[in-house]
N, C-alpha and C positions, 0 to 999 in steps of 0.2 A: 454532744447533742445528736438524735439519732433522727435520721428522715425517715420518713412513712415513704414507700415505692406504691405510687397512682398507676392503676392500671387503666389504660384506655378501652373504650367500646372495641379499637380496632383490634389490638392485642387482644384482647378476651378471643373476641371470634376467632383468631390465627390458632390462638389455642383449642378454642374447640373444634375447630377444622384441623388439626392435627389429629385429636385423637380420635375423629370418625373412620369407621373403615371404609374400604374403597367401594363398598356395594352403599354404604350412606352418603358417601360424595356425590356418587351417580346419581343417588336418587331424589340429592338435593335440586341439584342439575336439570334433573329432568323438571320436578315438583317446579324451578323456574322458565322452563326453556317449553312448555308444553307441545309444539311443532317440533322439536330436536328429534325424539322419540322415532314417531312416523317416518321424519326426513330420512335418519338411518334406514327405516325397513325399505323405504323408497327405492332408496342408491340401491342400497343391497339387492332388491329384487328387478332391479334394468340392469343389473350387474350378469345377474344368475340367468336371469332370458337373453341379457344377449348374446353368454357365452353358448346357451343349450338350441336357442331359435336363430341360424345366419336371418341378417339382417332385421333384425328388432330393433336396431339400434339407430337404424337409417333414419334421418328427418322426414323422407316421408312417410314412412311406419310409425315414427311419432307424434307426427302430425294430426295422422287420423286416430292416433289412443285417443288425442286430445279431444276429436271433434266426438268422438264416440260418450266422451263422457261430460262431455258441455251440460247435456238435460238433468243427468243425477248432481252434477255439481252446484248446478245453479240452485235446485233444490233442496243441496247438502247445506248451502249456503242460508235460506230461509230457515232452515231443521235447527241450526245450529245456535242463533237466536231464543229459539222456545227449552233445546235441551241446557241453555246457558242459565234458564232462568228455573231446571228442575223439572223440568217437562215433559213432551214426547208429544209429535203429532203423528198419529198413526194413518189419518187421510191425506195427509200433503198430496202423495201421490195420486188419487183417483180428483183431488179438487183442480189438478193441472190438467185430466184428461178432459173435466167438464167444464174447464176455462176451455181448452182449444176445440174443444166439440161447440161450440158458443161461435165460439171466433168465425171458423171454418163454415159453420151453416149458415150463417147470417153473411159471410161475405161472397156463399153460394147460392145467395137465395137473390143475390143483387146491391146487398149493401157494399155503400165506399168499403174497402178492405182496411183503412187506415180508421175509420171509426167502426169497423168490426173487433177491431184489435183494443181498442180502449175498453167497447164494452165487455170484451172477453174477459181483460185484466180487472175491470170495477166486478167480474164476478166472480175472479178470485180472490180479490182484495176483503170479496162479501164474506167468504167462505173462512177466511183469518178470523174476518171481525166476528164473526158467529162462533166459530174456536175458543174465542176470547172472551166473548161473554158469557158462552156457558160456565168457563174455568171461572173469572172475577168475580160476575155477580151473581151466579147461581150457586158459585162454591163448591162444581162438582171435580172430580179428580182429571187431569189431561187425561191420562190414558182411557178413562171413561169415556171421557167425551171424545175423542176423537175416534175412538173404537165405534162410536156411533157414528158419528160424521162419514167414516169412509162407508159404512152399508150405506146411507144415505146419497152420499155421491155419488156410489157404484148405480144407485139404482135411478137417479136423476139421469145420468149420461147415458144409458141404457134406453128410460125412456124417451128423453131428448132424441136420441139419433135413431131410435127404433131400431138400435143394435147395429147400425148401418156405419160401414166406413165412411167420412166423408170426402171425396178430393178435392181439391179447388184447382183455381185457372194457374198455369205454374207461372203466368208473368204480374202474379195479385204480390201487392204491399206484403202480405201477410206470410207468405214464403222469402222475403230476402234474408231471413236466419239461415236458410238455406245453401244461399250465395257465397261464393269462394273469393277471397281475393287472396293475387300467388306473390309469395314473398322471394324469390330466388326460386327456388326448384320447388318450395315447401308450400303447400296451399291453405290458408283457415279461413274458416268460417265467420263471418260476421257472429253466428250466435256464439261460437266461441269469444269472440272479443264483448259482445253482450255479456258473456259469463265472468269472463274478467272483470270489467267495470262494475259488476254487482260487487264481485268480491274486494275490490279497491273501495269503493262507497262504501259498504260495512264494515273493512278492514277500517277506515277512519274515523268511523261515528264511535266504533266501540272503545276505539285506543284514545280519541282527542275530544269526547265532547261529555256531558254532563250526565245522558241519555245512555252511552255505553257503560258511565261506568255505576250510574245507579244500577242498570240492567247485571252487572256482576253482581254488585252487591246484592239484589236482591233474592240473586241466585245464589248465591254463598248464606245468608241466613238473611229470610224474609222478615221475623220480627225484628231484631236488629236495624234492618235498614229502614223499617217502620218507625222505631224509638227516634233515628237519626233524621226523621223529617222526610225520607223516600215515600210518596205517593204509588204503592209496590204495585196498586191495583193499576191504577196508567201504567205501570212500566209493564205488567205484565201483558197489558190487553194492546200496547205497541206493539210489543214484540209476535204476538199473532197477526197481527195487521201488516207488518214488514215483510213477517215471513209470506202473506199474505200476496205481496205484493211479485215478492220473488217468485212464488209458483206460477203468477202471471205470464212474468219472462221466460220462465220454464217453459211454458206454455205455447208462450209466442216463436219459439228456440225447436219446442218436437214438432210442430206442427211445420215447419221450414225444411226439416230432417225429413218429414214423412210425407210432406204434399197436401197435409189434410189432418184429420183428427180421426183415432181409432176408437172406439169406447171400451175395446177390451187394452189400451197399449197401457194402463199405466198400474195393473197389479202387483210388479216386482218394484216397482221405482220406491213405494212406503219405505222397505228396509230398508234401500238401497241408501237411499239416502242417510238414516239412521247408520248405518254399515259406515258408510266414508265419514259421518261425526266421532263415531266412538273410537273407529281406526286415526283417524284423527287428532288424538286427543281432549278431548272435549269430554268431562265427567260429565254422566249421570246424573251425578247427583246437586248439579249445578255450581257455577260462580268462577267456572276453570277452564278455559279454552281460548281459543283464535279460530278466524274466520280462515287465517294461512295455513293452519293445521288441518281442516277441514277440506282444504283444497288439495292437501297434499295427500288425504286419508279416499277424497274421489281418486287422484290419482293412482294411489294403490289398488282400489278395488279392481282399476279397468286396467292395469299393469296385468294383475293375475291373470283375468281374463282371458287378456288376449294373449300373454305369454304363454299360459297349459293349451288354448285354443291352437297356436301357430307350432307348439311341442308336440301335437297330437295325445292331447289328455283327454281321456272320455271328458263330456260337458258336469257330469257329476262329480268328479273331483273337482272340481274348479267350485260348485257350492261348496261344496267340503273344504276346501281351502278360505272361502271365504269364511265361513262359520269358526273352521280353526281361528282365523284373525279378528274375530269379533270378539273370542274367551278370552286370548291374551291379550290384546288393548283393554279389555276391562279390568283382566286381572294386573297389569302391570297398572293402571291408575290408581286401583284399589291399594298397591303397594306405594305407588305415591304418595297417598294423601294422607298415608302414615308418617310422613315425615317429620322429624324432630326439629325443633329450635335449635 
């Protein structure tokens, strides 16, 4: 009498994990580990500046990368939500300059600084929901719409402040993002620790609750999670509202950094923050990323920075470096999402 040999789920994969090559192992690797990617270029690049910059390495040189990039991060962190779901906001940036031009002038003109600060954030929270409905119920494309949105902001903030910096009192509520508290020799900022807890709250809602993980799904294929009872249009017109919420704190975070509100300060911040998602890992093309990845992809951006800035690299390489690192994190996704069974 002869036995049939069952072959397990687990053995089957052992064998197909044998016979991939090492560049398919990686890229299964990656295709799960999405923050793995970035984290490598991380190390590797405080590796390279601190051997080429003496003292790059010092806590208090890395202290201040950190507080340098609290504003894009916090923002990177709202971005990341909308490109999760397939998207792009191209205003994020100019709607944080015209929350803290809001904030700033109202808690300069005599309003409490602590309900200057609510109203500034209900008007960037407006500026998500408006994102949002154009995308949901109007049906037009993000990039469209937010490509209008940012002319629109730019020229709201413009004429709000009448082109004017604004500064405020430097002992007002509305600067403590500002304020230092020293840990040993190392000093951060409260808006740094603000930027953390945005990304701890997001990092949870996305990984543990019903809200994150529709918000994949519907980024990874919209009819789909349509057929499966996902309500895609709430999910999509939160996730502008969230991010919404985060350019607030953005908000609340440069205006601490800068004493006030500038109406020209936030023309670079759009990519920038798009820059640290995609270096990040975070597709394109929706349903694939982490909030941790995005933190680590800000980190990068202001690594380069300041590392070619303290090597003495003309300031033009240094876009140029970035730019390089926004081809390959797309191209090296692109080769992700190839990935086989």
């Amino acid at each position: 009498m002869s036995q049939t040999a069952s072959t397990s789920p687990a053995s089957v994969e052992d064998l197909l994990s044998r016979r991939r090559s090492p560049a398919e192992r990686i890229q299964h690797v990656l295709h799960g580990n999405p923050a793995l990617s970035p984290l490598i270029v991380l190390i590797a690049a405080l590796i390279v500046f601190g051997i080429v910059s003496e003292g790059f390495l010092r806590p208090q040189a890395l202290s201040l990368l950190v507080q340098q990039m609290a504003v894009v991060g916090t923002l990177a962190a709202g971005q990341t939500l909308i490109i999760l779901t397939a998207g792009v906001d191209l205003s994020i940036g100019m709607a944080m300059v015209l929350s803290s031009l809001v904030m700033a002038k109202l808690a300069f003109g005599g309003m409490p600084s602590f309900l200057a600060l609510l109203i500034g954030i209900a008007v960037a929270v407006l500026t998500g929901l408006l994102n949002g409905f154009l995308v949901t119920k109007i049906n037009l494309p993000p990039f469209i719409v937010t490509l209008g949105t940012f002319s629109i902001f730019t020229a709201l903030s413009l004429l709000y402040a009448q082109g004017q910096t604004i500064a405020v009192n430097p002992n007002s509520f509305l600067l403590v993002t500002g304020r230092s508290l020293s840990i040993g020799s190392v000093s951060v900022t409260w808006g740094v620790i603000f930027m953390v807890a945005v990304f701890v709250a997001l990092g949870f809602a996305l990984r543990n609750s019903a809200w994150g993980r529709h918000l994949y799904a519907t980024g990874d294929d919209a009819d789909a999670a349509r057929l499966a009872g996902i309500r895609t249009g709430r999910v999509l017109l939160s996730a502008y509202v969230v991010a919404g919420l985060c350019v607030g704190i953005a908000a609340w975070i440069v205006a601490g950094r800068v004493g006030g509100a500038d109406p020209n300060a936030g023309l670079n911040y759009n990519l920038l923050s798009i820059t640290a998602v995609v270096i990040g890992g975070t597709s394109l093309f929706g349903g694939r990323g982490s909030v941790v990845g995005t933190l680590i992809g800000a980190l990068i951006v202001q690594t380069f920075n300041s590392g070619l800035a303290l090597a003495g690299v003309d300031p033009n390489y240094q876009v140029l470096a970035t730019g390089i690192l926004v081809i390959l994190a797309v191209s090296v996704d692109q080769w992700i999402r190839k990935v086989k069974g």
